[in-house]
C-alpha positions, 0 to 999 in steps of 0.5 A: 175619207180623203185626206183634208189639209190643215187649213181645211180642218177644224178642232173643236172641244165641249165643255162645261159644267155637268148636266148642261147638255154637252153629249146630246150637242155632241149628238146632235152636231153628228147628226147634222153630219150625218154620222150617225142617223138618229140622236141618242139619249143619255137615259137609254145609254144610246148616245155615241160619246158614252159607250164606256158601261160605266158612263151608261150606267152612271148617265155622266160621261167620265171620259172624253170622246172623239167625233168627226164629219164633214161639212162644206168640204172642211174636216170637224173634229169634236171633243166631248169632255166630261162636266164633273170635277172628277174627271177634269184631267180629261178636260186639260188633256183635250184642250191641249189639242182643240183650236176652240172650245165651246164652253157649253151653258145650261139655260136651266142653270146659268153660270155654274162650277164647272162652267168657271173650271173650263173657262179659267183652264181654257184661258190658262192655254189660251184656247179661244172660247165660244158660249153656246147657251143650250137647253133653251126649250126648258120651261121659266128661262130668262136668258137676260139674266144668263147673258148677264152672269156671263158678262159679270163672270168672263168679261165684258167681251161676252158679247152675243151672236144670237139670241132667241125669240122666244125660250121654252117649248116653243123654241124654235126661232133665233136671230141671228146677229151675223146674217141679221135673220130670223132663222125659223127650225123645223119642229120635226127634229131634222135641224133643218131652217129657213131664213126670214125677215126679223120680225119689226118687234125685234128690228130695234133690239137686233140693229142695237146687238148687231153694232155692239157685236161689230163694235167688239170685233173693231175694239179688238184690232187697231186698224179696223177701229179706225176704218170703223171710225171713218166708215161708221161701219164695217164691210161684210168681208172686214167684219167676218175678217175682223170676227175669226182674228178676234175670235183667235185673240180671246179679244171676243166670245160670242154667244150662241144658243141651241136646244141640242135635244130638239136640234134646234141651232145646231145645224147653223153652228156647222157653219159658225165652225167653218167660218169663224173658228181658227184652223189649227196653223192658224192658232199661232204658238201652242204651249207644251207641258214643259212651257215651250212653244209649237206650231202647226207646221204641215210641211215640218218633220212630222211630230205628234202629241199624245194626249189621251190613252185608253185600253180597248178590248181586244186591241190592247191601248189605244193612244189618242193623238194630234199631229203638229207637223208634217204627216203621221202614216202607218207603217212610219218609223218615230221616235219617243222624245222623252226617252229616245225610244223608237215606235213604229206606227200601227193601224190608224183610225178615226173615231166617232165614240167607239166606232173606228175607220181605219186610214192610212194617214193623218195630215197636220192639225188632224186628229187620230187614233194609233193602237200598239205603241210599245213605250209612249204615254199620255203627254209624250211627243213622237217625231221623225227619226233624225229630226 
C-alpha cells in the first residue's frame, strides 16, 4: 500500500451500546472497500473484528479491532470497539487516537446505556461525533422518536443529515439532506445506489430539514451567521466548509442512517468520511494522560503513542500505535518517554481484524501496528532519540 499524507487519512472509531450493529457497519464499511469479499456474521463467527474464540463464542466483541482501505484516494482507518461496559477501557484507549467517533444507535432500541458512556467519554476528549442511526430494516421503528431521544439526551446540535423514506423491510431509499437526493440502494446487498429526485410527498419535509441542517452549521461560525443573514443562504463550498470546522468544533452532530446487514447507507458513509470528517492535523490539540496537549505534526521529531497491546501467538505482543509526528520506520532507533528506555522499531503492519500487511513506514496521523518492543506499554509515547 502506498504511503498517504496526513491530510489524506482519515481515523474513524465505532461505538455504542451492545448489540447496536457496530461489527456488522465495521463489516459492511470493508465491504464497500473492497477488504474483504463478503459480509460475515457474528452468529457464525465470520466477521472480521471478532477473531478472538472468545468473541465467537460469546457473540459480543471484547476487544477493540483495527481496519482499513482505500477510497477516492484517502487512507480510512476503522476502530470496532466493544458495546459492553466490561470492556470500556478499550473504548477510552481508541478514542485516544480516532479524529471522529460514529456513535452507533440501534433503531430497535433508541438511546441506551452504553450509547451515553461513549457520548460523555468522547465528549470527555473532545473527539467530535457523528450518529449513525443503524438497523433500520427492523420491523415497528419509529425513527421521530429515535431522533427525538437523540436531541433530548445530546443537545440540541443533533440535528439530521438524512432520513429514511420508509423503515422495515422495505428499506432501501434515504434522503440525503447534503445532496438534497434520494439515494435508491440495490436489494441485492452490493451497496450500490443511484440518485433520484426526492419524491414531491417528502419535497416539503427536505427543504425544512436541509435549512435547519444549514442553519446549524451558520450558528456554529460567527462569519458565515452573518453571510447567511445577508445571503439567506449559503454556497454550496461555505456550507461544506462551514460543515467539517463545525463538525471539528462538537458545534454539530449530524445523524446518518444505515442497515449494515443489507449494506444499505454504507457506501455513501465512504464518502461522508472523505469529506466532512476532520484529518487527524486538522483536529487542533489532543489531550495525553498526564493533561498535556499534542499535534499532528507530519514534518515534527517522529513521536508514537501506544494505545492498545495484544498478545498473538506465535509473534509474542503486539503493540497498537498512532503516530503524532514525523514518521515511524522499521529498523528506526526510539526511545520510551516514560523511562528513557531505548526501542528499535521491528516489523510493521496494517491490519484488517487479524490479517496483517506488513510496511515499511507509517506517516503521521497513521495507524499501525509494531511486534517486539522490549519495555513500552499501552499508554507509553516512543520519540526520535534526541528529540
Amino acid at each position: 500500500m502506498k504511503i498517504f499524507q496526513t491530510d489524506h487519512i482519515r481515523n474513524v472509531g465505532l461505538g455504542g451500546h451492545g448489540s447496536s450493529g457496530k461489527t456488522i457497519l465495521f463489516e459492511a464499511l470493508l465491504f464497500n472497500l473492497k477488504e474483504i469479499n463478503r459480509i460475515g456474521s457474528v452468529e457464525n463467527g465470520t466477521t472480521t473484528s471478532d477473531y478472538n474464540p472468545d468473541e465467537i463464542e460469546r457473540q459480543v466483541s471484547i476487544s477493540s479491532s483495527l481496519g482499513h482501505g482505500v477510497w477516492k484516494d484517502h487512507k480510512i482507518n476503522i476502530i470496532d470497539t466493544p458495546g459492553y461496559s466490561d470492556f470500556f477501557g478499550e473504548v477510552v484507549g481508541a478514542m485516544r487516537v480516532v479524529d471522529t467517533m460514529f456513535i452507533v444507535v440501534s433503531a430497535a432500541s433508541g438511546v441506551e446505556v452504553g450509547t451515553e458512556q461513549v457520548w460523555a467519554e468522547a465528549a470527555k476528549q473532545g473527539v467530535p461525533r457523528f450518529i449513525i442511526i443503524n438497523k433500520l430494516d427492523r420491523e415497528n421503528i419509529d425513527f421521530d422518536n429515535i431522533v427525538q431521544g437523540l436531541e433530548e439526551s445530546f443537545g440540541h446540535q443533533v440535528v439530521l443529515a438524512q432520513f429514511p423514506v420508509e423503515t422495515g423491510p422495505n428499506f432501501d431509499s434515504i434522503i440525503d439532506l447534503f445532496r438534497m437526493k434520494m439515494l435508491k440502494f440495490a436489494k441485492d446487498g452490493s451497496g450500490n445506489y443511484t440518485e433520484e429526485e426526492i419524491p414531491a410527498e417528502l419535497q416539503e419535509k427536505a427543504n425544512e430539514l436541509h435549512l435547519k441542517l444549514v442553519e446549524a452549521v451558520a450558528e456554529s461560525d460567527d462569519s458565515l451567521m452573518e453571510k447567511y443573514f445577508e445571503a439567506g443562504e449559503l454556497t454550496e463550498d461555505e456550507f461544506k466548509a462551514g460543515f467539517k470546522k463545525a463538525v471539528a468544533a462538537d458545534s454539530v452532530f449530524p445523524i446518518f442512517c444505515t442497515s449494515a446487514t443489507t449494506n444499505v447507507g454504507v457506501k455513501r458513509l465512504l464518502d461522508i468520511i472523505v469529506n466532512f470528517v476532520p484529518a487527524p492535523n486538522e483536529r487542533g490539540e489532543v489531550k495525553t494522560e498526564d493533561g498535556k496537549g499534542i499535534k499532528v505534526d507530519p514534518n515534527g521529531p517522529t513521536a508514537a503513542l501506544i494505545f492498545k497491546t495484544v498478545s498473538e501467538q506465535h509473534m509474542g505482543e503486539l503493540s497498537f500505535f498512532k503516530v503524532f509526528s514525523g514518521v515511524l520506520k522499521t529498523g528506526q532507533d526510539v526511545v520510551n518517554t516514560r523511562d528513557g528506555h531505548p526501542e528499535r522499531i521491528g516489523q510493521i503492519f496494517i491490519l484488517n481484524g487479524k490479517n496483517k500487511k506488513s510496511v515499511d513506514e507509517v506517516p503521521a496521523g497513521d495507524i499501525g501496528a509494531v511486534v517486539k518492543l522490549k519495555a513500552t506499554h499501552t499508554g507509553d509515547t516512543l520519540c526520535e532519540k534526541g528529540a
